[in-house]
Structures are given as C-alpha cells and as structure tokens.
N, C-alpha and C positions, 0 to 999 in steps of 0.2 A: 439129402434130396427129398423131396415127396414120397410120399409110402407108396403111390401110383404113377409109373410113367405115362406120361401125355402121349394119348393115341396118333400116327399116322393120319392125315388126310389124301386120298386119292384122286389123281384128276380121273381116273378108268371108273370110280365108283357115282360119279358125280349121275345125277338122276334129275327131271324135272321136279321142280315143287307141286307139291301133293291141293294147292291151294292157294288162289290168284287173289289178288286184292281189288274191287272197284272201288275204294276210297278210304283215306284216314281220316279222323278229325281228333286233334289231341286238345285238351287242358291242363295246363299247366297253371297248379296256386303253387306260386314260389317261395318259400322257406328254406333259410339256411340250411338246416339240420331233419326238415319232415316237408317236404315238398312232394305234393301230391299229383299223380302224372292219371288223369283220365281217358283212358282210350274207345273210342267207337269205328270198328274196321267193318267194313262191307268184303265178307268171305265169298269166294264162288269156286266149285270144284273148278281143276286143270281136266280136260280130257285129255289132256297129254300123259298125265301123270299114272305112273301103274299104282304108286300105294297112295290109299286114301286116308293115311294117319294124319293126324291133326296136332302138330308139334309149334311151339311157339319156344322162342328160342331167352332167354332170360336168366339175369344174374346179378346179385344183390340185390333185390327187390321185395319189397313185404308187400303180398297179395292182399289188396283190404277185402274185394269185393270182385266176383265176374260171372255174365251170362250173358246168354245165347238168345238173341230174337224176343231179349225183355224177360226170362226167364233165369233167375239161380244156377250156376254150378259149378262142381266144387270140381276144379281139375284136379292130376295127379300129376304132384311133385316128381320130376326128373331130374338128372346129371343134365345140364345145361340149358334147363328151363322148365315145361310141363305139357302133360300131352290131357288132351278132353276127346268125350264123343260129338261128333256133331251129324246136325243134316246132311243127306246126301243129295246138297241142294244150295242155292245161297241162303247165306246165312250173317246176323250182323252179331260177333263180339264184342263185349263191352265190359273192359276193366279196368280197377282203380288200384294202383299201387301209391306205395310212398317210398322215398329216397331221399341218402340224406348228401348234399351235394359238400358239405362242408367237409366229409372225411375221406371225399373222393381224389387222395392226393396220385391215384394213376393217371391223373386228367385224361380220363375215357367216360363217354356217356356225358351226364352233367354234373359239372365241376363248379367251383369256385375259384378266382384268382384276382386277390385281392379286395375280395368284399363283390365283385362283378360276378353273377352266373354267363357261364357258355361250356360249350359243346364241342367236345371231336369224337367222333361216329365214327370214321374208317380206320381200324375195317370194320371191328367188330363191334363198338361201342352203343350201340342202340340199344344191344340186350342189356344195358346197364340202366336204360332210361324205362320201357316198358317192353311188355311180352309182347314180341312180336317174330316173324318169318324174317331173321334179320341176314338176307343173303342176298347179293346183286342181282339176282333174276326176278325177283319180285319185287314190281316196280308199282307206284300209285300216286293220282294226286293227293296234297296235302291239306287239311285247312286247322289251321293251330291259334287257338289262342292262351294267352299268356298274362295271367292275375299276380300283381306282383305289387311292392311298394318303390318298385325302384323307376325313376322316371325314363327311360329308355328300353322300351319293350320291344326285341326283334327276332324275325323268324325267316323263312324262307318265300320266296315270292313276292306277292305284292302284296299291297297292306290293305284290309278291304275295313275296318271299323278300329277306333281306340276310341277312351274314356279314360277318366281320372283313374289311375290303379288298371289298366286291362287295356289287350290290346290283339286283332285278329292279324292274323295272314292268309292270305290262297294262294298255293304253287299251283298252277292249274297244266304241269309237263309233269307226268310220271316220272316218280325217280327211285330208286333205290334208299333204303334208311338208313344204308354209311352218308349219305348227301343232307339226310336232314341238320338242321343248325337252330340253335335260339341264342339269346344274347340278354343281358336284362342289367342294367347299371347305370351308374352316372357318368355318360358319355356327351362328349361335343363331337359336330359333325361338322369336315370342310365340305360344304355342297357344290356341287357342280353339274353340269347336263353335257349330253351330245345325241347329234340327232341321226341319226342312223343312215343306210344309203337308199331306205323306202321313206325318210324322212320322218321318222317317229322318233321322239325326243324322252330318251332316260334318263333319269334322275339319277346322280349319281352322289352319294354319299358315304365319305372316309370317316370313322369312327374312334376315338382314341379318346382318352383319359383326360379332362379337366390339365392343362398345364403342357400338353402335348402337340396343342394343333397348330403352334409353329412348323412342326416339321411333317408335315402333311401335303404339303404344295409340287414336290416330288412327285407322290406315290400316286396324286391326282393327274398327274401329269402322263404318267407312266403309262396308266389307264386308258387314259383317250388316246394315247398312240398304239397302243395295243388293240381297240377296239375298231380303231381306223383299220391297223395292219391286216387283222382279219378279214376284212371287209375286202381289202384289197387284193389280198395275195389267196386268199382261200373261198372269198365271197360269202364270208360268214356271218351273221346278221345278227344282233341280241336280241331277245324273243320276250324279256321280261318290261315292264315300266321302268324299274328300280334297279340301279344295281349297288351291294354297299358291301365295305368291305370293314371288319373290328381288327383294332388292334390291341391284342391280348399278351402279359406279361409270363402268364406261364403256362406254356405250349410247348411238347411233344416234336412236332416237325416244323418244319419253316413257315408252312402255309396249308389252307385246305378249300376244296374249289365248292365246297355247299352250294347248292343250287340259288343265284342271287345275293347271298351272304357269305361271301368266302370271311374266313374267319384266319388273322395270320397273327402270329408270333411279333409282338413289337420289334424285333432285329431286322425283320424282314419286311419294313412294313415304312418305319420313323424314321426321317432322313433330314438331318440338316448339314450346312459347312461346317460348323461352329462344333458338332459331334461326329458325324461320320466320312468315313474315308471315299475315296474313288470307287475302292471295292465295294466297299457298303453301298454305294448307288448303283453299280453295274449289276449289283447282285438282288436289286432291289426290284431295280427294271426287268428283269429275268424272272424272277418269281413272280413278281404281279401279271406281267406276262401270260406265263404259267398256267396258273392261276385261272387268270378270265381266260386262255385258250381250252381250257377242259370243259367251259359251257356246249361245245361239241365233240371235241373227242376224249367224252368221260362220262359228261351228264346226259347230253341228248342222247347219244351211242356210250352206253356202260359196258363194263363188264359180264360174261355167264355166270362169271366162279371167277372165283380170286388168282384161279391159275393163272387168268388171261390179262392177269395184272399189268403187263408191259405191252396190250393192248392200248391202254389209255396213257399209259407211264411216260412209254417208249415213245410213242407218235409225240407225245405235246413236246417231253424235251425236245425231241426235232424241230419243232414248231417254234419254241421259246428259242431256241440256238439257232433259227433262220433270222427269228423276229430282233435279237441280241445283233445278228450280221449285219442284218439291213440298217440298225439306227444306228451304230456304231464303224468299227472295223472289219470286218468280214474275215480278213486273214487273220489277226490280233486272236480277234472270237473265237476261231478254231486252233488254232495254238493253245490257246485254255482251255479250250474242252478236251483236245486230245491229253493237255498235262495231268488234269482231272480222271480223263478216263485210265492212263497210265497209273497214275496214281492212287487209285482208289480199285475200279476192277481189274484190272491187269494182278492185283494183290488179293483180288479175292477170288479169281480165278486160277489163280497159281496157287491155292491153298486149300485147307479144308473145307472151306465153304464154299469152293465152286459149286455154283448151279447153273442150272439150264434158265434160259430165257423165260423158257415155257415150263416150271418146274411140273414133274411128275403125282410129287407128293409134298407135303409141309404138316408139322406139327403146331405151329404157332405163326399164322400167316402178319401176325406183323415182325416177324425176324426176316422177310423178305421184299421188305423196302429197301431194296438193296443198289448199287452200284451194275450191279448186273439187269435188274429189271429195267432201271430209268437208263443211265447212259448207254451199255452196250446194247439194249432196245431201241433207243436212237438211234445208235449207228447201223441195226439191220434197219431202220425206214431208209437210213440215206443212204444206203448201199443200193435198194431197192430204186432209190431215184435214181440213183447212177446208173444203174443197168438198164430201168426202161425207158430212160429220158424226162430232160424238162415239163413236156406238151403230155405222157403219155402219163408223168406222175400225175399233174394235176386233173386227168382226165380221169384217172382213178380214183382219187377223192372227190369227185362229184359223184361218181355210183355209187362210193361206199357213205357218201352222206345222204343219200335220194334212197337208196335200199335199206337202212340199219337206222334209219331217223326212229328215236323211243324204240330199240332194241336194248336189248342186252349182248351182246356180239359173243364175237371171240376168236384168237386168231386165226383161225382157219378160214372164218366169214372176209377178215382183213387182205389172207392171203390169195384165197378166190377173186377177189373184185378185180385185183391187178391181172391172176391172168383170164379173165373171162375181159377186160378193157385192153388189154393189151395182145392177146393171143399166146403169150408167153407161158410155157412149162415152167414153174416155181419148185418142181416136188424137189429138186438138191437143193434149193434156197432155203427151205422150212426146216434144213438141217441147223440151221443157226439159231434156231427156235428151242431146238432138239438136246443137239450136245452142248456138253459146258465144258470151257476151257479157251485157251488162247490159241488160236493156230500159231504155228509157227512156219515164216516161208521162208526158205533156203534159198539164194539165188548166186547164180556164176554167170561165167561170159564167155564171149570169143567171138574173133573177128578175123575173118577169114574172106580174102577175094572182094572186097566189100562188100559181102553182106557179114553186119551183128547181131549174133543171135544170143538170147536171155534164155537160161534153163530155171524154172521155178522147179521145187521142190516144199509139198506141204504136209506140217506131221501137226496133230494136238495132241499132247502127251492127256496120259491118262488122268482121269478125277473122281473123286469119291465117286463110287455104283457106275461107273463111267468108265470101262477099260479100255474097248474098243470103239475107234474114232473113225469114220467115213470121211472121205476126203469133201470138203467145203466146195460150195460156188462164192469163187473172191474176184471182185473187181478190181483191178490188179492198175491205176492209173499211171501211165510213164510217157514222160519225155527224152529228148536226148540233146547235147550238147557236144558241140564241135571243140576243139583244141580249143582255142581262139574264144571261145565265151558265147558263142552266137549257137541261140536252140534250133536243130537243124531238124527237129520232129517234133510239135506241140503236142500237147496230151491228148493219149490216146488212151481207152479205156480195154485193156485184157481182160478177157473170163477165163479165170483160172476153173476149172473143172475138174479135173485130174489128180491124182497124186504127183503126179509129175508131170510135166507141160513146157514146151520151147516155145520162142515165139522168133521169126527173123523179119530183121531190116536190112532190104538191101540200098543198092546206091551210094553206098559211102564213100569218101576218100581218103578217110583217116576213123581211126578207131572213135565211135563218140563217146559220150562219159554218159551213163543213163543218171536220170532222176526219176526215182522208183517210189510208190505209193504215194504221189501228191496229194495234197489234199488232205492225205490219210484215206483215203480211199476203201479202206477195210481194219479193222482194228485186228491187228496180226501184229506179231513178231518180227519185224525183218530181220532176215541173218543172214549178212552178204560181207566179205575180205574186203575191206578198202583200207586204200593209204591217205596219212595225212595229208596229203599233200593233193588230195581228191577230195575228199572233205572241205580241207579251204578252198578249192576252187568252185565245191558248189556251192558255198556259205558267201561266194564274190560273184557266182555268175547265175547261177540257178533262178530261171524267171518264176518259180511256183514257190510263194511266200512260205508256206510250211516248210517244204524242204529245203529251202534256204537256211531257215530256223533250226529244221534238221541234223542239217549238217555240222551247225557248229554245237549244237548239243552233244551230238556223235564223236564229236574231235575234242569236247571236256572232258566227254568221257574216255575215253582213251588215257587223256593225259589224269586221271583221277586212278584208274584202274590201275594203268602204268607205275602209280607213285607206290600205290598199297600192296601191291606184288613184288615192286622193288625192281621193275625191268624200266628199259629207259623209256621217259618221256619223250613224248613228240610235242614238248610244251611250247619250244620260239612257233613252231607251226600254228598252234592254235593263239597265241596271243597276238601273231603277228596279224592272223585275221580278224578277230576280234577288232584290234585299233584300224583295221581297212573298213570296216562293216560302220564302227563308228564315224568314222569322217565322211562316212556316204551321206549328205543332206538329204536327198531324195527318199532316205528311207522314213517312212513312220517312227516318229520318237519313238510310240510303244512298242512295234516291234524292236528296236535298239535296245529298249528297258529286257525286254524277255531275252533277246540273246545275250544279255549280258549274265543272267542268270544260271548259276552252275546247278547240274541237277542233282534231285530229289538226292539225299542221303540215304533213303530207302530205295531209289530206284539202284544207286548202283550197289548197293546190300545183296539186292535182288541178282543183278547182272551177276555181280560174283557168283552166287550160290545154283544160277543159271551154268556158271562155267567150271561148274564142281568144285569152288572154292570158297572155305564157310567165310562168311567177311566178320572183321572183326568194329564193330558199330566205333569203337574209341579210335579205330586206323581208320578210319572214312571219312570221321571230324576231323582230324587233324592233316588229312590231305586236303578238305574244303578249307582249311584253315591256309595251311601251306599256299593251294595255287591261288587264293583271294589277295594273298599279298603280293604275289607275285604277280598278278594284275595289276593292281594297285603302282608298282613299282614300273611295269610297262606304260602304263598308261599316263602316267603323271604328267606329261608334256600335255596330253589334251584336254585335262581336265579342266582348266580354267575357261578356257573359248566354249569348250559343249556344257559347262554348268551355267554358263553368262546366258548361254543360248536359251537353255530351259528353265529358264528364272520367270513365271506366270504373273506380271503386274497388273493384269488387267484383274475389276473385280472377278471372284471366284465362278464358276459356272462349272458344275458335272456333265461337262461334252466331253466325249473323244477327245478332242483337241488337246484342250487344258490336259483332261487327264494323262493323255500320255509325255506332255511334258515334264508334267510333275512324276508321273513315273520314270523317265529317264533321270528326272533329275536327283532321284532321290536313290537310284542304283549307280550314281554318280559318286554319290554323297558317302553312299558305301565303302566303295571306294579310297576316295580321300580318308575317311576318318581311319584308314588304314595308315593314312602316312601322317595326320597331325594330332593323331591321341585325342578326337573329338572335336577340336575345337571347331570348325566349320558348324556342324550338327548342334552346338549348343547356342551358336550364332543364330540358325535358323529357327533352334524351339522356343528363343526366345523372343522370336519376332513371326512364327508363325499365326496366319489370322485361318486358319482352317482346319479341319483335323485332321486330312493327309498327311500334310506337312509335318504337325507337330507330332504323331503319332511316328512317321518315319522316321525325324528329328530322334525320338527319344527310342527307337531301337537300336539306331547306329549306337548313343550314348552309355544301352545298355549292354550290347556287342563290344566297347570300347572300357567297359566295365567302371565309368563314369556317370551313371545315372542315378544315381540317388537322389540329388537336390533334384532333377526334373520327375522324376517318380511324385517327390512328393506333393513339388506343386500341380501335376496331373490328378493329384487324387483331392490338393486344397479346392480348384479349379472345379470338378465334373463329382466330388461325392455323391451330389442327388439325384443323377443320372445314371440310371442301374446299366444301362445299353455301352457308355463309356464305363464306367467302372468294369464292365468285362473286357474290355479292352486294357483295363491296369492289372486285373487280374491275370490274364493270360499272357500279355506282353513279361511279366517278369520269370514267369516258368520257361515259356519260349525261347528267352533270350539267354537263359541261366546257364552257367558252365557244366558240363556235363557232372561232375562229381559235386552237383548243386543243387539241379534241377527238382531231385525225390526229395530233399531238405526243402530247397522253394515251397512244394508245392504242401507239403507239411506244413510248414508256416502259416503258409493262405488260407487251410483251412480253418484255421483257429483264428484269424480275423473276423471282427464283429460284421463285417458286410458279405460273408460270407454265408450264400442261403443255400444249404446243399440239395434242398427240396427244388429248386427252383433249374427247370432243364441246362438257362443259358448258363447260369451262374457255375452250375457244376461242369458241364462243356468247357467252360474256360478253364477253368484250372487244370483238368484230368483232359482234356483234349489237346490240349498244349502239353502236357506231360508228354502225352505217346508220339504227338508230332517232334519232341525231342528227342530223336534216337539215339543219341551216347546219352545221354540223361537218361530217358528211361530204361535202357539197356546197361544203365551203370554196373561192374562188375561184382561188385557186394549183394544185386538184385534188392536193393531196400526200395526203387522203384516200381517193381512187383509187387512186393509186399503191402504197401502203401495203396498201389490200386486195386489189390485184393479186398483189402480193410474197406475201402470204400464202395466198391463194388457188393460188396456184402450187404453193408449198411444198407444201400441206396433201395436193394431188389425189393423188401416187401413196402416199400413206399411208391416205388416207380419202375416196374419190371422193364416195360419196354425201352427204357433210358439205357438202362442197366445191361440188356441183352445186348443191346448197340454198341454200347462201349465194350464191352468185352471184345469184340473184334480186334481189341489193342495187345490181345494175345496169340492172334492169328496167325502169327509167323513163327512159334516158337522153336517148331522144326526147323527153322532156315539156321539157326545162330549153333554156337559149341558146346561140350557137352554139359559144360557149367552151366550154361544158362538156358540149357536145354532142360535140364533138371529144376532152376529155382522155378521157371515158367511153372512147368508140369505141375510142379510142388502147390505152387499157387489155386491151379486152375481146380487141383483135384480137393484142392480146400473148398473154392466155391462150391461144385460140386455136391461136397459134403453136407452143407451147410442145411440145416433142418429146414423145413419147407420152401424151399426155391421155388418160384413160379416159374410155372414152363416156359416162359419166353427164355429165361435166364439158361434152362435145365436143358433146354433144345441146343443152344447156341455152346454152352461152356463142352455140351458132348461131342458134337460134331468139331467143333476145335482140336477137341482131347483125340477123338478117333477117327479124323478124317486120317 
C-alpha cells in the first residue's frame, strides 16, 4: 500500500471557497512532452467565506513563473498544490506552468491519444492542467486560446479568432474547471445545423479521426433529436452558437458533457451497420442524449461539492431514459433499465460498497461514479414524478431552472423547489438520498366479504456505517385482475410510509390476482408467495408491459432455483407460457426477444444467497444450460413460422422496428442452434450484411463450440477496426466454457492487438471475464489470479480503470469457503502491492472490510 492512507472527505466539513473568480483566460503552446499552460485569473474575496487562505489546488505541474497584479511570487509548495499571500481585495494571478501530456497515460487533465491532445477534467483533472480552485462551486467565464501545430484547434464555447498555428475561444456561461475541454489534432468534421425554437441556428459539428466519418451520420442524427426533445418536453433551448462533439480513442468513461465540446470515447460516439450492433446504436442515442441534456442539468445548474453528484447524475439519466422512451419503445426501455439497475446496483447495494445516493463522506471521489449515483438517482427523480404527478413535475422543473440558472445547487435546493411548487412534505422522501441499501417489501393477501386487502411490509437490511434503517416513502403502483384476465382496477399509485401498511379494495366478486410495482414503480425488493400458475397467468393477461415481463422472469426463476436445490420444477408451467407469449402477434418483437431471456446468472447467485443458500456459480451454468435446451425442445414446432416472421429484408435501418425483430430473431436463433449444432447460425454469418446479425451469428456458433473458422474470418474482415476488434475480443472470453474462460482470456492477452493501456481494449477482455460467472469463478480460482496480475499491472498506469474494475471482487462474501479464501487471497495481494493509488487503495479496502 502507500506509506499514507488517503484522507476522508466530508460532506459536514464542506465550507464556501475562500475566493471567487471574475474571469479566466488560459494559453496553451502545445508540445508533446513540455506543453506550456499560461494562466491569467481575475481573484475577488468571497464575503461568504470565513477563511481567507489562498490555496490553488495542483498536481504534476512544474511552476515556471507566478504573480500577483504584475508582480513576482514565489508560493509555498503544498500536499495537493500551493498556498500564496494575497490582497484583501481583487486581485489578478498569473502563472505559467509546463506539462507533459505525452506521459499522461491516467487520461486526466491533458492527455494524448494517439498523437491527438484532449482533455477529461471531471472531476478532478484540471489540477493536472494548471493551479487553480479546482471545485464545482467556483464557476467563471472562459477565454482560451490554443498555439499548437496541429490543424484542428478546440476549446469550449464559441470561437472568436484562428490563424495559421493558433486558435481563440469564449465560453461567456460560468462554469466550473471539471467542464473545461480542448482538443487539438487532425480531425474531420460531419457538419450540420439546427435552429432552435427562438429560431437561432447552431452549428453543429461531429469530430472524428481521418477514415472515421462514414460513421458519423448516426450520432448527428441523434443530436438534433435530442436538441428537439428538450425543447419540447423540458422547454430547453442551447445557449451557445456552436455545438461539437470529438471522438476520442482512449477514454475513461463513455462520454463527458464539457460546456459545447462534449468530448466521447469513440464506442460511444461511431456507428455504422457494417460494424455496430442495435445495442451499439441504442446505447449511442442514449449517451449523446446524455450528453447534450447536461447543458442544463450539469452545466447551466452544477453541482456545490461532489457529494451532490446524483444531482446532475441522477436527473439527466432520467432525462436520457424519458428521451430513449419516447423515440423508441417506452415499455422495452424500462425493462433495460430496470435489468441494468438490477444488475449492476441492486449488487452494489447488497455488498460492501453500498452507498448513500447522497454519500456522507469519499476518499477518492472518482470511485463514485457509480451505479448508485446515476441509475438509482434516476429512479428517486421518477419516484418523485410519480408521487407528485405529470403537470406538478414539470411545474417543478421550471422553478428549479428559473431559480438555480448559473448556480452551483445541491440536493436540498432540488428537493425544496418540488415542495415549495407543489405544497408537498419531502422530509421521508430525502430518506432515499440518505440511506444506502435496497428496501425490501414483503407483501401478503386476503379476501374476505369482497373486500382485498394487501398487507406491505418494508425492512433495508443493514450496510457498511449504516445499521439502522428508517422506514422509506415508496410509491407502491398496483393493478388488479379478475379470474377471467379482465383488469378490474387500473393503476393505482400507494404511498407506502410505514413499516408496515394495508391497503383495501372493496367490491369484489371473486378474489382478484394483484399486479404489484408496475412500472417498477420503486426500485425495492418484492417478496411476495406466488404460485406458478399465477405467474403465467400474469405473464398472459397482465396489461402493465413490465410486469407482464415480470412475471415470466419470476417463473424462470423458480424453475432455475428449483433445478439447483434439487426440489421440483414448475418447468411445463413456465414453458407452456413462454410458447403462449410467443404466438401472441400483438406483442412487440422486442419485448418477446427479452422474455425469452433467462435471467442474469448473477441475479439468481444473489437470490440464492438472499435465501441463505451459498450458490454454487458451476450449478447455475449448468441449469441455464439444462432449461435452454429444454426450451429449445418445447419450442421447436414454432420456431420456423416466428424466424420466417422476423427475417428484416428490407435495407438495414436502427429503428425500433427492425431492431427488435432482429432481436427476436436472433433469441430465436438461440434457440434452434440448440437442436442443429449451429448450422442455422453459420447460414446466417454467412450471409449476414450488418453487424447485429453477424455478431449474434457467431455467438450462437461460439455457444455451439463451432466457431473458429467464423472467429477467424471476424478478425480477416474488421482487424483495422479497433471498436470491432473489441467485440472479437470480448465475444471469445464471453462465450468460453467455464473451465476456459481464465485460459481465454490469458491467451488474449498475449495477442499482438492487444493494448492493455487502452480503457476499451482492456474492458473487453477482463470485463467479459467477470460477466462470466462459472469462468471467472472457476474452482481452481486461476481466474482471480489472472485479474489480480492485471489489476496490479494496469493501477500505476490507469488507477481509475483499475479501481473500477476491482468491483469484479465485490461479491466475494456471497460464494463458499474455497473461494471465499482464493478471493481474499487475491484482493489482500492488491492491497499489498507497494504504492497503490488511492483510487485503487479505497476500493480494494472497503471490498475487503465492508
């Protein structure tokens, strides 16, 4: 470890800045390796502020030169920058550092990627570029220019002067220094415009690498329906001339919303048929989304303090998961958010790293970009819409835009605006801000005299510093159903309040069958006795598309749980409904593609170890194995008429439409390669013209343990394409047989295309590792061992990669004592390992001692 552990930050200690800024102006001469960063800031005391010390926050940086109002002086070197005297008055600082961007391989501050400079600032990466108050409450305009040899010069805002070699910008909207951005290489632009609903016309220009801007046409696309959507559904208007977006090969996170320059990771960015899949376009539209919807809830209204992270986080994915509804399937949409939120926070709220929405304290604020700030942030805005209504949400987002425009907020200011607009008490609402964990709701029945009445019951078990839990305000959505299929009470929306709470329906004439949390209504736990034979009947009659979806999730799992315990399955019950649900025309292909889908191998790990039963990762495969064929074998009668059905001749198009045929069709495909040993699947990867297809094609083939000739023409095909090449990368670990997988992925790394420096490239291999739970849970643990060694490797190159991925040991409590021990074994090596960077040192502890 570090000879010094990394300090605590507290949200109770947080204090106004000692010192406000009226202006930046930076120069940047750009050189690889000595790139000189000139700063001129206009200081002026805070009277808010009780201490008047003058700290400038900085790291890596060689001070050439600095002074005060045209004056010499020499600060004093501190622990995470340098503290000077100044006036007790305004004052203008002016310093010159140098940086050398070429050995900047944490891609924080400014970087190189690929011979290209650019920039990722949040959170903390400013103090990598020059001395400055690098914290979201100190906000300024910009004006940057930028001396370089490379012909594409860019910054934030609009452009106000270039020249051969140099080039200005002016952001003239205060913003915080995680928001600043530059860019500088040889790039092509797709151009485009749109005119706004005051009728002012932006220029709009997508950014990408010489050889790229085929697949550009997409993510332009994406854009103007995003800037439309706001307009429309939020009344949101863009404030700059210019809006442009780079696309960068080696990047950190998906994307980032810089003021005018959002700056993304080429996976999240490049889209074409010919390389990326359905997902790759749904998830493209989503981010860019994202993205441009943070020009107001991020950059116009920021953050105080990083606590208030899920301030900006939390609201936009709400925002991006409306914006996803609306231009797509709205029920499909929330089916993957909820599988996403299951899958990802439901996991990290059931483990050591639970945290509060609103965390208290962090050591290393970028280990909490987490699952819990963005999605389950989301789900308290939409909890919040559900309680106060349609008319009274958006009535609230007009205050909190008209009152907090060029604030720095925070969620107390978010939680006030609703109820000072609405007249509504929040204060047990802000409990979901508060505590971390998962509620869990109990619920029973009876029906008596005709009225039915629902008894809830809600407990959150304990979480790290978190013992005792207050009981939750949960919007609790329920319908009900008659014998006969006919919903005899549309939904209705319960406030659960209480730790325990009944609710009655009278009028009955027969017992109804409830449909409980549609929608998903609250991200909770349901834990309610039902029978098979209730499950398929709502999975046939249930008008609320999630919990129809629900349902037949809930009846695999049974029959999944059922197999590895060894008690009888209620399996003819769930396949029976399954082939009912499939021959339903009426339904959306893609929903049919998701119910067909058995769930997560981790989710039901979890479930076991939820019912005090350690699951055994190699018994969970081989019951997904088990009931897939037994599908397979049910189904064989309809498989010809619903593959004939979902066969897309028309040319290719990333709509809804298409895609979810091709999703059905390829969970079709599944299927069948169960009963012909591939051959369907080699038929179609050989005749596939897009990369859905031929990507789905060659997993069945690698499921079917027949893929090698199509591997390898995958990789004759796409070698120059690093975005596809992570797709051969990661498909073969994926797909590998559990006693394979840690061998796979051994293999790949010692391939000549393997750049372990490189975010995405290392993601594929070691993220498909951990998404293979009997593989990386293999019982020899040589799959631990394997992402220890690389975990080691990666930290002093790329801590925050590194800290992230370790979360692929976050369960190690749940599993048996064997590999409760090789985990440990592992984690306490990281651990050990001579200078760990705290991102790493934070994350491997709270693992070890949650």
């Amino acid at each position: 470890m570090t000879e010094q552990s990394p300090q605590k930050i507290f949200l109770a200690d947080y204090t106004p800045p000692a010192y406000l800024i009226e202006s930046v102006e930076l120069t940047f001469k750009l050189a690889p390796t000595t790139t000189r960063v000139m700063s001129k800031i206009r200081f002026t005391p805070n009277p808010n502020a009780a201490s008047k010390e003058f700290f400038l926050h900085g790291e890596q940086l060689n001070l050439i030169s600095a002074s005060i109002d045209g004056s010499t002086v020499t600060p004093e070197p501190v622990e995470g920058g340098l503290k000077c005297d100044v006036p007790n008055a305004p004052f203008t600082w002016e310093a010159e550092v140098e940086i050398n961007p070429e050995a900047n391989t944490a891609l924080e501050g400014l970087y190189m990627s690929g011979g290209m400079y650019c920039t990722q600032c949040e959170a903390e990466g400013f103090r990598r570029i020059t001395y400055y108050p690098d914290r979201p409450d100190v906000m300024a305009p910009f004006k940057v220019r930028i001396e370089g040899n490379d012909p594409v010069l860019l910054s934030n805002g609009n452009p106000v002067a270039s020249g051969e070699g140099w080039a200005e910008w002016h952001d003239p909207w205060p913003k915080p220094a995680y928001l600043f951005a530059l860019v500088a290489g040889d790039l092509i632009a797709r151009d485009d415009s749109f005119t706004t609903m005051s009728g002012k016309e932006v220029a709009l220009k997508l950014w990408v690498r010489p050889g790229d801007e085929g697949k550009t046409a997409f993510g332009m696309q994406a854009l103007k329906d995003s800037m439309k959507w706001d307009e429309e559904v939020y009344g949101r208007e863009y404030d700059l001339d210019i809006f442009q977006i780079v696309a960068v090969s080696d990047f950190n996170m998906g994307a980032m919303e810089n003021k005018g320059l959002n700056i993304f990771n080429t996976s999240a960015v490049l889209a074409s048929p010919e390389t990326s899949t359905d997902a790759n376009f749904e998830r493209i539209e989503a981010i860019i989304a994202h993205e441009y919807f943070h020009n107001w809830t991020g950059n116009r209204i920021t953050c105080r303090d990083w606590f208030q992270l899920s301030l900006k986080e939390g609201l936009t994915v709400f925002r991006d998961q409306q914006f996803s509804g609306d231009i797509r399937s709205e029920a499909v949409c929330r089916i993957n958010d909820v599988i996403a939120l299951r899958g990802r926070q439901f996991r990290e709220d059931n483990g050591p790293l639970a945290h509060q929405v609103q965390p208290d304290s962090f050591v290393e604020i970028n280990n909490f970009y987490t699952a819990t700030i963005y999605e389950k942030g989301a789900e308290l805005i939409r909890m919040m819409k559900t309680l106060v209504g349609h008319d009274a949400y958006y009535k609230a987002l007009d205050l909190y835009f008209s009152r907090h425009d060029g604030d720095a907020a925070t969620i107390e200011d978010w939680v006030r605006v609703f109820e000072e607009s609405t007249g509504r008490d929040l204060t047990q609402f802000r409990r979901w801000y508060k505590q971390a964990g998962t509620p869990r709701l109990k619920v029973d029945d009876d029906f008596k005299d005709g009225t039915y009445t629902l008894r809830f019951k809600q407990e959150t078990p304990p979480t790290p510093e978190q013992d005792e839990k207050l009981p939750q305000h949960i919007p609790i959505a329920v319908g009900l159903l008659n014998p006969n299929g006919d919903e005899v009470l549309p939904t209705q929306i319960l406030e659960m309040t209480d730790a325990e709470q009944s609710f009655a329906f009278e009028g009955h004439s027969a017992k109804p069958t409830p449909s409980i949390l549609r929608h998903f209504s609250a991200p909770v736990i349901l834990e309610r006795e039902s029978s098979a034979e209730e499950r398929a009947f709502l999975l046939a009659h249930d008008t609320d598309p999630f919990n129809k979806w629900e349902a037949g999730r809930a009846l695999a799992k049974d029959v999944l749980i059922a197999m590895i315990t060894g008690e009888d399955a209620p399996t003819a019950a769930y396949l029976d409904a399954v082939a009912a649900m499939l021959r339903d025309d009426n339904l959306d292909p893609a929903f049919r593609a998701l119910a067909l889908h058995l769930p997560a191998q981790d989710d039901i790990a979890q479930t076991l170890a939820d019912g005090s039963v350690t699951p055994d990762p190699l018994a969970i495969y081989n019951a997904h194995q088990t009931l897939r064929q037994q599908m397979a074998e049910h189904l064989q009668d309809l498989l010809p008429r619903l593959s004939a059905e979902m066969d897309v001749s028309e040319p290719f198009e990333p709509n809804a439409e298409q895609a979810g045929k091709r999703a059905l069709g390829l969970e079709l495909l599944k299927v069948t390669t169960r009963l012909d040993s591939g051959a369907a699947a080699q038929a179609l990867y050989d005749r596939a013209d897009n990369m859905t297809l031929r990507m789905g094609a060659l997993g069945c083939l690698l499921e079917a343990r027949k893929g090698d000739a199509a591997l390898a023409d995958f990789r004759t095909r796409f070698e120059g394409d690093a975005l596809v090449m992570d797709k051969w990368f990661a498909m073969q670990v994926a797909h590998a047989a559990p006693e394979q997988a840690a061998d796979m992925a051994e293999r790949l790394t010692n391939d000549s295309d393997f750049n372990w420096k490189n975010p995405n490239r290392f993601r594929a291999v070691f993220g498909a590792l951990m998404m293979n739970q009997a593989g990386f849970h293999e019982a020899t643990g040589k799959g631990y061992a394997l992402f220890a060694d690389w975990l080691i490797k990666l930290d002093p190159v790329n801590a925050q990669i590194t800290a992230r991925m370790s979360t692929g040991f976050e369960t190690w409590k749940r599993w048996d004592a064997d590999r409760q021990a090789m985990m440990k074994t592992q984690l306490e090596r990281i651990a050990a390992t001579r200078d760990l960077s705290s991102d790493t040192q934070e994350m491997v502890g709270r693992i070890l001692n949650g």
